[in-house]
N, C-alpha and C positions, 0 to 999 in steps of 0.2 A: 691413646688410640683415637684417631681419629676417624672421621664416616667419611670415605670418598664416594664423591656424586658422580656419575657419568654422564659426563656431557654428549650432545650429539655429536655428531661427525659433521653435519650442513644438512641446510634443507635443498633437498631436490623436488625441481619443479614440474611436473607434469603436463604437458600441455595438448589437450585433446585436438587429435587431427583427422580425426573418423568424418567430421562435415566440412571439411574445407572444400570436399567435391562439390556439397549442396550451395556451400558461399559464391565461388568460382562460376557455378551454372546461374543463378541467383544477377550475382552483376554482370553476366553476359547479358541478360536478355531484360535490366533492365536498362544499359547502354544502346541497346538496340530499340527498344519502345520509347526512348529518348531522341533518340538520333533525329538527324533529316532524312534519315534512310525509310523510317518509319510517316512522316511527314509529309514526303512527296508520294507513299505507293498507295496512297487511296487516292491522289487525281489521275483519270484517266487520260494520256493523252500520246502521240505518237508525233516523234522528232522529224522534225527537217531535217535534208539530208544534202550532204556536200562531198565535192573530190577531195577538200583541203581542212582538216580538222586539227586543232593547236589541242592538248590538255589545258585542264584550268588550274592553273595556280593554285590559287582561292579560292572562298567565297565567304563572305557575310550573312548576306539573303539571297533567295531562290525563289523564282516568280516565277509561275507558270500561267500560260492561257490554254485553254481545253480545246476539246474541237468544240464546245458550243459557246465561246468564243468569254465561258466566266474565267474573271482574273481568282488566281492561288497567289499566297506567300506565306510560306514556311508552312505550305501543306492545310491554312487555312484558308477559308474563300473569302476573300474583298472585293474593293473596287479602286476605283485609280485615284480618286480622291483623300482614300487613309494611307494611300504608299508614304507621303510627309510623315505620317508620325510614325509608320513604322520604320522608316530608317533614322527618322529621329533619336528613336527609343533603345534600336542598334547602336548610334553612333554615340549614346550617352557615355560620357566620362572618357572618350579616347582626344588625344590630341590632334591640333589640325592635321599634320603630316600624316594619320593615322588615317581620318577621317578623307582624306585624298586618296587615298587608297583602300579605299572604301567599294568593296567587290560587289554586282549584284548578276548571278547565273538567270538566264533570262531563256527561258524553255518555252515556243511556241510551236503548236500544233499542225502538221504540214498542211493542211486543207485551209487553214486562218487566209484571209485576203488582208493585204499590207494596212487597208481602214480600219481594221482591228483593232492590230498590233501597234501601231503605230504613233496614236495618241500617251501609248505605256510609255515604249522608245522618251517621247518629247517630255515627260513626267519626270523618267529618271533623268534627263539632259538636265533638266529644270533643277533637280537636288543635289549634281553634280558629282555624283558618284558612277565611278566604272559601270560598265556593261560587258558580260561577256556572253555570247548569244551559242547555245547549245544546238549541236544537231547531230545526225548520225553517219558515219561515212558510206559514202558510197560506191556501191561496189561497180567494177571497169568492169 
């Protein structure tokens, strides 16, 4: 006579899905406190406005000038002077053809006088990266 042993059948797996709601809500909001979305809404500032507005492609960096005339990038405040290293710092590890195409969204103030703005403009000429100049369309 022998002793037979009962083996299992398989183990089944259980897998708790009662917090995937809390996961889900959790990496919304910290994609959102990540973002440039988050970045650019503490500068205050109000767009020029045009008849003729293109979407933008891309972008890399986001510079803004305020109405009181301080430069932003990437939502934090500088000056025209550290723009080199912060695209530097962007452009680390891509290749040239990459670095050509190398986008920077450029948001200034509708009140700003061209003496402002303008030395930005000849800065970014200067590092050779795109410019795309933001404003808001204008209504007929």
């Amino acid at each position: 006579m022998g002793l037979k042993i009962k083996r299992s059948q398989g183990v089944t797996l259980v897998v708790p899905t009662s917090s995937m709601g809390d996961i889900a809500f959790l990496l919304i909001i910290f994609f959102m406190l990540t973002s440039k979305f988050m970045q650019e809404a503490r500068v205050k500032h109000e767009l020029a406005s045009s008849t003729e507005i293109d979407k933008v492609q891309s972008q890399e960096l986001s510079i803004i000038l305020d109405d009181k005339g301080v430069l932003w990038a990437q939502g934090e405040e500088t000056d025209i002077n550290s723009l080199k290293g912060i695209v530097d710092k962007l452009q680390e590890g891509k290749s040239e053809a990459e670095r050509k195409e190398f986008t920077v969204v450029f948001k200034v103030h509708h009140t700003l006088e061209s003496k402002v703005y303008e030395p930005v403009i000849r800065k970014l000429a200067e590092l050779g990266v795109k410019v795309t100049f933001v404003g808001k369309m204008e209504k007929n």
